[in-house]
VODO-634232 format. One record per atom (N, C-alpha, C): residue number from 0; atom name; x, y, z. Coordinates in nm, 4 decimals. Layout:
! residues N
PT   nr  atom         X         Y         Z
PT  NUM    CA         X         Y         Z
...
This chain:
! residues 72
PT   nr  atom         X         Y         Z
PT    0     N  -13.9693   -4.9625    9.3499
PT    0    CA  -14.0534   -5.0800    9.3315
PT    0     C  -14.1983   -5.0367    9.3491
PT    1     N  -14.2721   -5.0661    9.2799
PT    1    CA  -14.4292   -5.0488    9.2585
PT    1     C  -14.4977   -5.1001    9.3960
PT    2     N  -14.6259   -5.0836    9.4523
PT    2    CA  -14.6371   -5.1339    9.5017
PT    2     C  -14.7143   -5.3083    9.4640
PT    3     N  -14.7230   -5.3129    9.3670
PT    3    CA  -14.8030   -5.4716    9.3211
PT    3     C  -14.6662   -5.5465    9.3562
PT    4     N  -14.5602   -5.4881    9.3160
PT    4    CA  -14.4513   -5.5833    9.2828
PT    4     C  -14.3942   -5.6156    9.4240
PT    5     N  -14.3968   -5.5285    9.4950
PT    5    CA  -14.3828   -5.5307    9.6777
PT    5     C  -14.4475   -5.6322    9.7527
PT    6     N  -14.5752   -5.5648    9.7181
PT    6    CA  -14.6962   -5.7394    9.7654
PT    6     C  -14.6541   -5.8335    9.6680
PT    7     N  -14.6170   -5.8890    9.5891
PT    7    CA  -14.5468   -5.9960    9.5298
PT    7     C  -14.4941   -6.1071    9.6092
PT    8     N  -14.3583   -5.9904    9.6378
PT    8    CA  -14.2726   -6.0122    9.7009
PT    8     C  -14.2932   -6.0635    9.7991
PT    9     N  -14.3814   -5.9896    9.9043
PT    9    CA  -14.3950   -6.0471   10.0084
PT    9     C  -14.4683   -6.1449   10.0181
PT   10     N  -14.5539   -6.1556    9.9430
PT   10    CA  -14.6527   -6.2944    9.9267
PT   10     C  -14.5236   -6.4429    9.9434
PT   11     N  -14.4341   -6.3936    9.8035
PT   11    CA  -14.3396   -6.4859    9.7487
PT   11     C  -14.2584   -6.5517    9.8549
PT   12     N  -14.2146   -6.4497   10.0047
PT   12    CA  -14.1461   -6.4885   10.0824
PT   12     C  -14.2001   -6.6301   10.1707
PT   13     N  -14.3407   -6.6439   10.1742
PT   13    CA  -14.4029   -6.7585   10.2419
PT   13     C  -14.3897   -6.8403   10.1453
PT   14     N  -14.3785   -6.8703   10.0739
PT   14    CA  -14.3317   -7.0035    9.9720
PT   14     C  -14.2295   -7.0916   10.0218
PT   15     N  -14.2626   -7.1951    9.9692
PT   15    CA  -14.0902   -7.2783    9.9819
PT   15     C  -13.9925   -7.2255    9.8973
PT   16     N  -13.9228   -7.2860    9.9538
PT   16    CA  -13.7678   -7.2148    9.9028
PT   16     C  -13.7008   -7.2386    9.7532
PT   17     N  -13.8455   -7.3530    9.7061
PT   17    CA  -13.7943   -7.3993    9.5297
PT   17     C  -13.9138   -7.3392    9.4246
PT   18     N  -14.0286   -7.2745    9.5443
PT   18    CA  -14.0984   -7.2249    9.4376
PT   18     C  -14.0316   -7.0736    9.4503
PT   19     N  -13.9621   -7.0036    9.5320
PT   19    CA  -13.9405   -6.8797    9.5479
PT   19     C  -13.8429   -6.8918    9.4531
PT   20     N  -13.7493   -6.9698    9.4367
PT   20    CA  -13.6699   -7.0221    9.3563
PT   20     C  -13.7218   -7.0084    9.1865
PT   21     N  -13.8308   -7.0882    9.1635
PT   21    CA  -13.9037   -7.1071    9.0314
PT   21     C  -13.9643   -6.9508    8.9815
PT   22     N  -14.0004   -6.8540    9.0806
PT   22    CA  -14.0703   -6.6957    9.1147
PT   22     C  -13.9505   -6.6424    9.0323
PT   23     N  -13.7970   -6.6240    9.1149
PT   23    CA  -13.7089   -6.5728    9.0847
PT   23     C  -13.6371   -6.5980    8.9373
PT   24     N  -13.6554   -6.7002    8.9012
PT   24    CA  -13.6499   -6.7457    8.7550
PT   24     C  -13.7353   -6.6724    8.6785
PT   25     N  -13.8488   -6.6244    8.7092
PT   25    CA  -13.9434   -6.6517    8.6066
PT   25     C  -13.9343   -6.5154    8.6068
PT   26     N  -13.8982   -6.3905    8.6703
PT   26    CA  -13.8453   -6.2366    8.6794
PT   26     C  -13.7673   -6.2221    8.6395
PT   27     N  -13.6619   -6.2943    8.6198
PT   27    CA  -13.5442   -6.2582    8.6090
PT   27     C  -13.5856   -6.2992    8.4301
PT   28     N  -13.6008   -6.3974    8.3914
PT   28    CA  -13.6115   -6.4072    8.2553
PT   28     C  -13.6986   -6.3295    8.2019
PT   29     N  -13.8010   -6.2389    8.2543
PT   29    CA  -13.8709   -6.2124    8.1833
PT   29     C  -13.8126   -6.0250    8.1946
PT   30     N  -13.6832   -6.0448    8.2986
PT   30    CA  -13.6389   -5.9054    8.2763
PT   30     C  -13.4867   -5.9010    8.1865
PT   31     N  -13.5335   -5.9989    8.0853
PT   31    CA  -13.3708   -6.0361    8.0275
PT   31     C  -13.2361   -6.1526    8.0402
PT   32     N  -13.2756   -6.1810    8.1942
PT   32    CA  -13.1615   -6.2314    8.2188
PT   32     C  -13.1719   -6.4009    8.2767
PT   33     N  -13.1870   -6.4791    8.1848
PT   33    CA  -13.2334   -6.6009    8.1591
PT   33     C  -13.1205   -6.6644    8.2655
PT   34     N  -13.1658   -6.7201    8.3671
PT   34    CA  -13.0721   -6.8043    8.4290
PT   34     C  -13.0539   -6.9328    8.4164
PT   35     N  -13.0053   -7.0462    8.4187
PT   35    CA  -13.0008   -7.1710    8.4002
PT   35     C  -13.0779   -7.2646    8.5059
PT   36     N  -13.1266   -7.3470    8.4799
PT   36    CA  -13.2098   -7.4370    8.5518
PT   36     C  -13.1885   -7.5476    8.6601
PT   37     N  -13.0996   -7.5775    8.5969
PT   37    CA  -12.9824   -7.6643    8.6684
PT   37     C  -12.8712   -7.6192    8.7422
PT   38     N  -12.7767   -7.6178    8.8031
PT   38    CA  -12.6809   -7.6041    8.8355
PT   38     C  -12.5397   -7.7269    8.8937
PT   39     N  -12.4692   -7.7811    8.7840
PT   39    CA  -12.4616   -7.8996    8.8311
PT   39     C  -12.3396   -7.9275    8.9468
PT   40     N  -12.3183   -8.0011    9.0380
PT   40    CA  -12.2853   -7.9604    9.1336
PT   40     C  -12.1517   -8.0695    9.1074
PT   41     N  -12.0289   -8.0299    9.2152
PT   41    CA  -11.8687   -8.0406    9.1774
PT   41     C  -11.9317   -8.2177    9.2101
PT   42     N  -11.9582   -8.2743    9.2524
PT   42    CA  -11.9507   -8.4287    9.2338
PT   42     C  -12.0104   -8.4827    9.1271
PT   43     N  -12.0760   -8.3880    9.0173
PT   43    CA  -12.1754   -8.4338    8.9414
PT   43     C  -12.0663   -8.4250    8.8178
PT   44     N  -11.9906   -8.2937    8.8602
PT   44    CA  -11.8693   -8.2430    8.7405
PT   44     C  -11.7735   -8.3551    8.7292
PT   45     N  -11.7235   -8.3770    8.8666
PT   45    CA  -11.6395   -8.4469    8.8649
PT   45     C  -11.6600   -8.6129    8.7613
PT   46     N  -11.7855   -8.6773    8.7774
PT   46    CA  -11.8136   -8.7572    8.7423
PT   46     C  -11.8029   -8.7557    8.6123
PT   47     N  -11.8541   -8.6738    8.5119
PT   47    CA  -11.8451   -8.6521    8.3847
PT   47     C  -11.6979   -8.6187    8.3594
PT   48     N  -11.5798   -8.5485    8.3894
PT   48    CA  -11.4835   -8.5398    8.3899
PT   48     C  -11.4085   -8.7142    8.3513
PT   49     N  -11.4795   -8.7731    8.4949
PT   49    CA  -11.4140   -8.9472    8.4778
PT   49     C  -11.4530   -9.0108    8.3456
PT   50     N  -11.5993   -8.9232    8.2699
PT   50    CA  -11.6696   -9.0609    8.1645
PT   50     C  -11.5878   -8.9578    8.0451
PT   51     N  -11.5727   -8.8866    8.0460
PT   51    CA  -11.5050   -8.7838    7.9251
PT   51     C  -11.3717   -8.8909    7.9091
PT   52     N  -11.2576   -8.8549    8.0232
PT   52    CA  -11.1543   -8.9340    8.0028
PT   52     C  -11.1352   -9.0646    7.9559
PT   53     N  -11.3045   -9.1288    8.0043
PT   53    CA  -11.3063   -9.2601    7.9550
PT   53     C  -11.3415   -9.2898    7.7759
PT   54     N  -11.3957   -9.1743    7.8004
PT   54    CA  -11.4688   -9.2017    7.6278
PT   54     C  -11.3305   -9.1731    7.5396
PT   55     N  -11.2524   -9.0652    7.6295
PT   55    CA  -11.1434   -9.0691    7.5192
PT   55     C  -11.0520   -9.1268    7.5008
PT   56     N  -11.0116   -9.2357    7.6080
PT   56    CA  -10.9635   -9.3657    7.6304
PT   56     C  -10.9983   -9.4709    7.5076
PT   57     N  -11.0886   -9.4451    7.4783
PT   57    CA  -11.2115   -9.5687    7.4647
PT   57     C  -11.2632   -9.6637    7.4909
PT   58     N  -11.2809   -9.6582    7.6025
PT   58    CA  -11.2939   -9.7409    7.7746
PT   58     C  -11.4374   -9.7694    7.7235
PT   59     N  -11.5062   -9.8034    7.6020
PT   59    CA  -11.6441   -9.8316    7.6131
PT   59     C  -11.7304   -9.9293    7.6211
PT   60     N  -11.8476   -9.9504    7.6121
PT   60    CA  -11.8426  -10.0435    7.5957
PT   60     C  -11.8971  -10.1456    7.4339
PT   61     N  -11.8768  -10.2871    7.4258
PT   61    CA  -11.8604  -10.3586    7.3171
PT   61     C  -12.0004  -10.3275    7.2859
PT   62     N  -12.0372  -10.3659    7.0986
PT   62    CA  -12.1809  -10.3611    7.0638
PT   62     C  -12.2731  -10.5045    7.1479
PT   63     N  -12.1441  -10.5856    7.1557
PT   63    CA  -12.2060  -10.7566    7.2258
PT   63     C  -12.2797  -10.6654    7.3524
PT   64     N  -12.1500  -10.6259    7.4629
PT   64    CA  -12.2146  -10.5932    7.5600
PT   64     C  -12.3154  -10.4645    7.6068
PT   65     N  -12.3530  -10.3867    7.5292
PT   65    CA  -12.4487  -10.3096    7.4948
PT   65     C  -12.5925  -10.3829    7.4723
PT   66     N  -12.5553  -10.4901    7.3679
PT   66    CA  -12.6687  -10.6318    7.3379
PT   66     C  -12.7858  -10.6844    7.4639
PT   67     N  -12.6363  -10.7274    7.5294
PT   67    CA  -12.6642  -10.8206    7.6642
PT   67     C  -12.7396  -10.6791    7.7679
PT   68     N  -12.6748  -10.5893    7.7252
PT   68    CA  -12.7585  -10.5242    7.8820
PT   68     C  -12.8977  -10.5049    7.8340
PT   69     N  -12.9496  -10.4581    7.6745
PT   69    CA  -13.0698  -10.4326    7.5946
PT   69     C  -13.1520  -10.5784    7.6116
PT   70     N  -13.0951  -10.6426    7.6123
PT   70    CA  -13.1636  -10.7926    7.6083
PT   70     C  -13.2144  -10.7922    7.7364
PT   71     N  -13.1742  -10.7725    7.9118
PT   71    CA  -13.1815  -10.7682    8.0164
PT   71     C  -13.3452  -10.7098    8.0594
């Protein structure tokens, strides 16, 4: 490791933990390896799991009641 990239680093360590976060993104993509931004978490999965099953149900809802909530 260079030394610029050392003092970086260490600068980077006094940060909060979402900009060290935003730092580590922004290295990593710019050394190839594009990470994702999000990460969505098992209650978030789970939830979409429930609206998937529903959509394929067709648990949806009516154009009326789509209306009424737009009208709201």
């Amino acid at each position: 490791m260079t030394d610029l990239l050392d003092q970086a680093v260490a600068t980077a360590r006094s940060l909060s933990p979402d900009m060290q976060d935003e730092i580590a993104r922004q290295v990593l993509a710019y050394a190839g390896e594009v990470q994702p931004i999000y990460r969505v978490t098992p209650d978030e999965d789970a939830e979409q799991d429930e609206a998937d099953a529903a959509e394929a149900r067709g648990d949806c809802a009516t154009e009326d009641e789509l209306r009424a909530i737009w009208a709201k």
